[in-house]
N, C-alpha and C positions, 0 to 999 in steps of 0.2 A: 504494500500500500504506500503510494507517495500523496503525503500531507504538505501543505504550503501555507506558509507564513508569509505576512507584509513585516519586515524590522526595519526599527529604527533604535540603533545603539544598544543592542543587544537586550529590544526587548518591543513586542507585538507592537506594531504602529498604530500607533490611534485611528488615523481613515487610513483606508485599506486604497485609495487614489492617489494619497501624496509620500506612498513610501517609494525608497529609491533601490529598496532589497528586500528580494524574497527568498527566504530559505526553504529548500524542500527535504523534507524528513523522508527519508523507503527506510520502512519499517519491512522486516520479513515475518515470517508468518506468526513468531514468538512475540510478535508487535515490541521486537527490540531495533532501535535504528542502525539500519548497517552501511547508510549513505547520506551524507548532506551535502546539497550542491546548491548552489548560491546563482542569481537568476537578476543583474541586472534590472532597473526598470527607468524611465522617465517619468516622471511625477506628472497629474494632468493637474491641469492650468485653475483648478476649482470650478470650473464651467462646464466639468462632464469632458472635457478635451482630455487626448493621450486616451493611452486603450493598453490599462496594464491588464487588463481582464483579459482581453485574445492576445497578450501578449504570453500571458500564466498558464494559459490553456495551454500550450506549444509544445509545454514541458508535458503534458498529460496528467496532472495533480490527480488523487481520487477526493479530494479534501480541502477544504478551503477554512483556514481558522482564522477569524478576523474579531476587529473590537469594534469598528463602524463603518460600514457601506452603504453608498448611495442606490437610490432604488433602481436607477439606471444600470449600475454594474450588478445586481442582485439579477437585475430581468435576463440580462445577457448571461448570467453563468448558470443560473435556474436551470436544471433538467441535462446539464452537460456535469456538473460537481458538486459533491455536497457540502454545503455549505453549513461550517456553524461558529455560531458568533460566541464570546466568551468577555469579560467585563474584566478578567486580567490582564495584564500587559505582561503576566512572565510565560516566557516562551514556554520553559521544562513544564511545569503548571496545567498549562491549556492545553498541551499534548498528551500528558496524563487523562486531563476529564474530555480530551478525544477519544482515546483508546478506550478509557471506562462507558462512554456513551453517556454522558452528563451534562454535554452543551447542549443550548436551545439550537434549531435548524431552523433553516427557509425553506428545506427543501419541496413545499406542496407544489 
């Protein structure tokens, strides 16, 4: 399973728009991480501009852990990743209550 995060200074970015890096966690089957690969982004302009969304996609994420997104990029990754939101900013943290199934989701 690859999980994706937005960071900012080693810790979940506040909007999931204006981060400049995303890490992606593959977890194997023991959901212990056996790869972290780090994924560039351009920040969008606050206007809904820049498209880290199809740019996240690329990488093939199964998971998308974020702390606030706009409806626009939610409508766009709806039904391609699952999505879920968490109120921590610590990375180790929100991967945990990934794995345990504990976040809230979008994904309807």
């Amino acid at each position: 399973m690859k999980i994706a995060v937005p960071v900012f200074e080693n810790k979940i970015c506040e909007h999931f728009g204006k981060t400049a890096l995303f890490l992606i966690f593959e977890l194997d089957e023991n959901c212990e991480v056996v790869n972290i690969s780090r994924v560039q982004n351009t920040p969008c302009d606050g206007n809904g501009g820049g498209s880290p969304a199809e740019k996240l996609l690329l990488e093939n994420p199964d998971v998308i852990i974020y702390n606030t997104m706009g409806e626009k990029r939610i409508e766009t990754l709806k039904g391609r990743v699952k999505l879920y939101h968490t109120k921590t900013q610590d990375i180790k943290s929100a991967l945990k209550e990934c794995i345990d199934d504990t976040l809230k989701t979008n994904n309807k």
